[in-house]
LUMDREN-47508 format. One record per residue (C-alpha): residue in three letters; x, y negated, z negated. Coordinates in steps of 0.001 Angstrom, whole numbers, padded with zeros to 6 digits, always signed. Each point is the difference from the previous one (the first is absolute). Layout:
<nodes>
AlaXYZ
...
</nodes>
This chain:
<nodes>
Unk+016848+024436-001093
Unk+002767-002765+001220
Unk+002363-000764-002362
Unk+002581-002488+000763
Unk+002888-001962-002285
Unk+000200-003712-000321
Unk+004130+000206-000624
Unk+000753+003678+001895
Unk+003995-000811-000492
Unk-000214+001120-003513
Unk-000869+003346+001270
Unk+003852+000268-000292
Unk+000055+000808-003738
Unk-002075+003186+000623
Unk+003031+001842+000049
Unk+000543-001053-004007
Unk-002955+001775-000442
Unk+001897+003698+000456
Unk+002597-000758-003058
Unk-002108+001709-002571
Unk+000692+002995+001695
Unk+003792-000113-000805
Unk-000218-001568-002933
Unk-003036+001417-002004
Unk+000503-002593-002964
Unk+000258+003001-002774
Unk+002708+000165-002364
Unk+001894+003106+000561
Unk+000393+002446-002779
Unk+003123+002225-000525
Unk-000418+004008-001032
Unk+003416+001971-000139
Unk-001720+003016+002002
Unk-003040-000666+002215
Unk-000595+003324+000643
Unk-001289-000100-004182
Unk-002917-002223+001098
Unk-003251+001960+001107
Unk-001484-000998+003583
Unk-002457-002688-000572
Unk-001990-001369+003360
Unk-002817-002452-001528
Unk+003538-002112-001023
Unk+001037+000933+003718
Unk-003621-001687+000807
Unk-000095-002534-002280
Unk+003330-001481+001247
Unk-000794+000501+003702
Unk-003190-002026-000563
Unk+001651-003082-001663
Unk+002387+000134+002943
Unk-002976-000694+001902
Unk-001975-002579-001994
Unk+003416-002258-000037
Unk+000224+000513+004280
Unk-003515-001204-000403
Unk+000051-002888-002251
Unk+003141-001238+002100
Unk-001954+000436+003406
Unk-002824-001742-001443
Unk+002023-002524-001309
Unk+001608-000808+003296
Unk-003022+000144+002289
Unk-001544-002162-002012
Unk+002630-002660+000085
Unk-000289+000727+003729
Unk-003469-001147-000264
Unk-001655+002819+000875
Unk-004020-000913+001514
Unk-002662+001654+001696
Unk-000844-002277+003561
Unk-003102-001696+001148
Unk-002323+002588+001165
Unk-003537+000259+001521
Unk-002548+002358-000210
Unk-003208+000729+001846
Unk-003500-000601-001709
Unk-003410+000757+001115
Unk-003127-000899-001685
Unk-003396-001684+000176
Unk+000741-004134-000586
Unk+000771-003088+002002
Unk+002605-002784+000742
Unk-001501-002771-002478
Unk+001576-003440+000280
Unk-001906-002070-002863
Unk+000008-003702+001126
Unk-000687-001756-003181
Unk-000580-004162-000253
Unk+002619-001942-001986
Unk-002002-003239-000524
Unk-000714-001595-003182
Unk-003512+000507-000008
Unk+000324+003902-000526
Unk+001579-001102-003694
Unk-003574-000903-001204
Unk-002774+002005-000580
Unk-003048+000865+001911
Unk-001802-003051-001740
Unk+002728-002091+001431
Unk+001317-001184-003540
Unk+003634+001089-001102
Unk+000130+003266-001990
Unk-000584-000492-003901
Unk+000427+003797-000749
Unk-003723+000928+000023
Unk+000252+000441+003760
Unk+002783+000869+002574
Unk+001216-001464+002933
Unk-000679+000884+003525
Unk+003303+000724+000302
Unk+000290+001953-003276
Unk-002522+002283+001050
Unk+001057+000428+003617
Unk+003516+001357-001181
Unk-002024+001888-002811
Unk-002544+001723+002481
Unk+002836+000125+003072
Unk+002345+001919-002556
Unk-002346+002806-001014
Unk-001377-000099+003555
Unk+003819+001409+001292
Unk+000008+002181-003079
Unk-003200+001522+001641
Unk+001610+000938+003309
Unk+003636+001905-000918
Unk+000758+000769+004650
Unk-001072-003838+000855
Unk+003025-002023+001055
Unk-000521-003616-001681
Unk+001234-003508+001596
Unk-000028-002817-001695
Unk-000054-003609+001295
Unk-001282-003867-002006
Unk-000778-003253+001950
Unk-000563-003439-001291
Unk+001673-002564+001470
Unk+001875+002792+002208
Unk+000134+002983-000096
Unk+002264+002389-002268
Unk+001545+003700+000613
Unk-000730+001864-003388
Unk+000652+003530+001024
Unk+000308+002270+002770
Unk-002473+002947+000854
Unk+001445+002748-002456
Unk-001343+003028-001567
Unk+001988-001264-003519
Unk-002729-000474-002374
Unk+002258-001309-003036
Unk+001360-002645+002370
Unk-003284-000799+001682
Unk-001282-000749-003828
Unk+002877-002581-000909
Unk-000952-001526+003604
Unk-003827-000036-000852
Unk+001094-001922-003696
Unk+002650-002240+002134
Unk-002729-001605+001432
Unk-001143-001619-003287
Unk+002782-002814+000412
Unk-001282-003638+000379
Unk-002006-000684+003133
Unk+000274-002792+002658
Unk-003030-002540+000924
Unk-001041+000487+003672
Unk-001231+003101+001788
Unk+001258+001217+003158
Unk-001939+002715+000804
Unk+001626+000842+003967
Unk+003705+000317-000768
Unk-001185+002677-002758
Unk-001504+001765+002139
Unk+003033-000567+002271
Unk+002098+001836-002147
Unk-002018+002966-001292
Unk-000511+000995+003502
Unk+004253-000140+000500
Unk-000551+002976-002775
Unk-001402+002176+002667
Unk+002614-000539+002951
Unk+002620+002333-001172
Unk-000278+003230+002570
Unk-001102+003198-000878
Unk-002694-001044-002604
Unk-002694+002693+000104
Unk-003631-000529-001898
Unk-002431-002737-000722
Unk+001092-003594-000061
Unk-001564-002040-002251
Unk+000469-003668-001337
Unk-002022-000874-003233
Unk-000513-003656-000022
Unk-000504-000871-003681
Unk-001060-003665-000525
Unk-002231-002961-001323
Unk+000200-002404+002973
Unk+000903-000265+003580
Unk+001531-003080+002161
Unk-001142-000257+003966
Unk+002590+001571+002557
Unk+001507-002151+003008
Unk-001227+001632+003190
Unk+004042+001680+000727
Unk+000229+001323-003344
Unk-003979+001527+000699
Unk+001425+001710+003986
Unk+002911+001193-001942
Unk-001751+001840-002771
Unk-002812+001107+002520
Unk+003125+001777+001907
Unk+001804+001225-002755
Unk-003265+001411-001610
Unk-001148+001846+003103
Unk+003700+001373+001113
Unk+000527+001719-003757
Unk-003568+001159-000391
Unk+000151-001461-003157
Unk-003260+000490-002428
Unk-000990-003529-001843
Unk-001460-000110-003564
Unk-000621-003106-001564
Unk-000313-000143-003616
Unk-001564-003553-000416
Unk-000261-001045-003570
Unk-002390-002460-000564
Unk-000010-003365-002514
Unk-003543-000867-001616
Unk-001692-002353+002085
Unk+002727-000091+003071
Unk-000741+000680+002952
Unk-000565+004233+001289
Unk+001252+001288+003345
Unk-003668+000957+000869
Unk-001591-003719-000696
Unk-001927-001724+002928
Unk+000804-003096+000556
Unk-002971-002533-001232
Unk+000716-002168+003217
Unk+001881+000666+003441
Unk+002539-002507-000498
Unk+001789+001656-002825
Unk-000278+003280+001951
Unk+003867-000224+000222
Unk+003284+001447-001030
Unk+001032-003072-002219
Unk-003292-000768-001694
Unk-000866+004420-000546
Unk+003313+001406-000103
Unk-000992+003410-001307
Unk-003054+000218+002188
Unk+002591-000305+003132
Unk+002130+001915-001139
Unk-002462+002787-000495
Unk-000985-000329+003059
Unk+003632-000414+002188
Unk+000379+003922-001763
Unk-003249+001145+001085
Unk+001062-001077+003583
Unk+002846+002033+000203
Unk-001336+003004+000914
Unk+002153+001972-002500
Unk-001802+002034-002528
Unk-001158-002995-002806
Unk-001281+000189-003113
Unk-000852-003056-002292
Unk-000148-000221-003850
Unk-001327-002758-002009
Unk+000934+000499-003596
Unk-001921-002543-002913
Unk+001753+001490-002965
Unk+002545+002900-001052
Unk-003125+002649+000180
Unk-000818-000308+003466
Unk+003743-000231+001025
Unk+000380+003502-001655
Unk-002528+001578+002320
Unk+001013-001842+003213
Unk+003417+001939-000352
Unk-002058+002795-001005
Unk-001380+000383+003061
Unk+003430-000698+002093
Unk+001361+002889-002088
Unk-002888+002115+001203
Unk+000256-000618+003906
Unk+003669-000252+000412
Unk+001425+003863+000215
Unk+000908+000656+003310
Unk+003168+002360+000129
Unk+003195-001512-000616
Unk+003388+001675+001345
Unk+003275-002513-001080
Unk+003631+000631-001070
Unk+000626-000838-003397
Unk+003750-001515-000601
Unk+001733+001343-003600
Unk+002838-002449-000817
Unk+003376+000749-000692
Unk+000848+001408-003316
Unk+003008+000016-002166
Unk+000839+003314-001545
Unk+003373-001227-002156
Unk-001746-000245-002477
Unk-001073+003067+000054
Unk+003689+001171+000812
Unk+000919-001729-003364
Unk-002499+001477-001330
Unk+001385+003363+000316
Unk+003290-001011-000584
Unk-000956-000920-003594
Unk-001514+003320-000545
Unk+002811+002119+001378
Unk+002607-001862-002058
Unk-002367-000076-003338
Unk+000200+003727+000514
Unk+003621+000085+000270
Unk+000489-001835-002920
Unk-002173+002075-002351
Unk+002229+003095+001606
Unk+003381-001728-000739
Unk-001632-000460-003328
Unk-000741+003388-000679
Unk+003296+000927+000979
Unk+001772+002057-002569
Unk+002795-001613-002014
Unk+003066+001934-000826
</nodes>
């Protein structure tokens, strides 16, 4: 254990701490002959001990005014898991339902139920390190691959804020795969798409992701939640000429992933029931072993050198109220 002090000068005043032991704080008591009294050690004890508690309660007192804390440390965890980076669309259309209509109470939203089934699917796997990232209109950094579940909860209800109109699918992507380029990341890599649409990629953005994809070893799952009566990523085309990224979105998209020869797996949700067993199944394949260091923030003991303080004086005071009167 590190422990450190925010204002070390004050260190000083530990020397005030050793004045109890020349000045015990008892009223003296005359006797004419103290040879008369009989020898009496528990008083010898008793006194020795207050001594003490008062060199405590000052010592506490001072190191916590020094600010006394333990330092950021790190510790080693191994288990069974995966890096998990959940990519989640931000557009407006994930505020309706699955009919397409805006929620009335009788049915969630697509995004209600993402956070809803995403929440209890981290509370499923305690040694997974979670990611967060949202796109709309461009993409936004949520929260960092951690092994914090409280944290990665508030992050999972953040996303519940107002979305944006468009859809832009690549720089999403972009960025959850900037989750994986920190060194000495051991384990699976995974990005969970979660989304109800998809926008064609310019042919950079495509060699960039095909390179990225392939240089991480990153495994793809795409979570595609699908509107009543919109197009699905596995529809044919009717006729050739809308065989193309701007008139079948999904379809391409579905199909740019399968091309990346990365492992690829493709979900296509039509209500909350069938989400719930697509992440089923993710939970079920992904537990290769996982070996990370887990960080363990700073923390302030004053408190707890207060804490003490209190005790040791409230002690002193009942003594000094006990104290014989003569």
């Amino acid at each position: 254990m590190s422990l450190a002090f925010t204002t070390p000068w004050l260190l000083a005043g530990l020397g005030l701490a050793l004045l109890p032991l020349t000045n015990p704080g008892i009223r003296p008591t005359p006797y004419a002959w103290l040879e008369m009294l009989p020898a009496d050690p528990l008083s010898g004890l008793i006194a020795a001990a207050l001594r003490l508690c008062a060199v405590l309660a000052l010592t506490a007192l001072i190191l916590g005014l020094a600010g006394l804390h333990r330092t950021e440390q790190s510790r080693e965890r191994i288990g069974h898991g995966a890096n998990i980076v959940l990519l989640l669309d931000r557009s407006n259309s994930m505020g309706n339902t699955f009919a397409g209509k805006a929620p009335d109470g009788s049915e969630e939203s697509k995004a209600t139920a993402a956070r809803r089934l995403l929440s209890d699917f981290s509370q499923q796997r305690p040694h997974d390190l979670f990611g967060i990232a949202a796109y709309s209109t461009a993409p936004l950094f949520v929260l960092p691959l951690t092994a914090n579940k409280p944290a990665l909860q508030a992050a999972i209800n953040a996303t519940a804020t107002p979305a944006l109109a468009y859809t832009h699918v690549s720089k999403g992507l972009a960025m959850a795969l900037d989750f994986f380029a920190q060194p000495n990341l051991t384990g699976s890599r995974i990005v969970l798409l979660v989304s109800d649409g998809a926008a064609a990629i310019d042919p950079d953005s495509e060699l960039r992701l095909r390179q990225y994809f392939k240089q991480q070893q990153i495994r793809l799952y795409w979570l595609f939640l699908r509107t009543a009566n919109s197009p699905g990523i596995f529809d044919l085309p009717q006729e050739a000429r809308d065989d193309n990224a701007q008139a079948m979105p999904e379809r391409h998209l579905h199909l740019f992933f399968s091309s990346l020869g990365i492992p690829y797996q493709a979900y296509q949700a039509e209500n909350p029931d069938a989400m719930r067993q697509a992440i089923a199944d993710i939970n079920r394949l992904e537990h290769a072993p996982l070996h990370y260091r887990e960080r363990i923030p700073q923390q302030d003991l004053s408190g707890l050198c207060y804490l003490w303080a209190t005790g040791l004086l409230a002690l002193l005071l009942s003594a000094k109220f006990c104290e014989a009167q003569r």
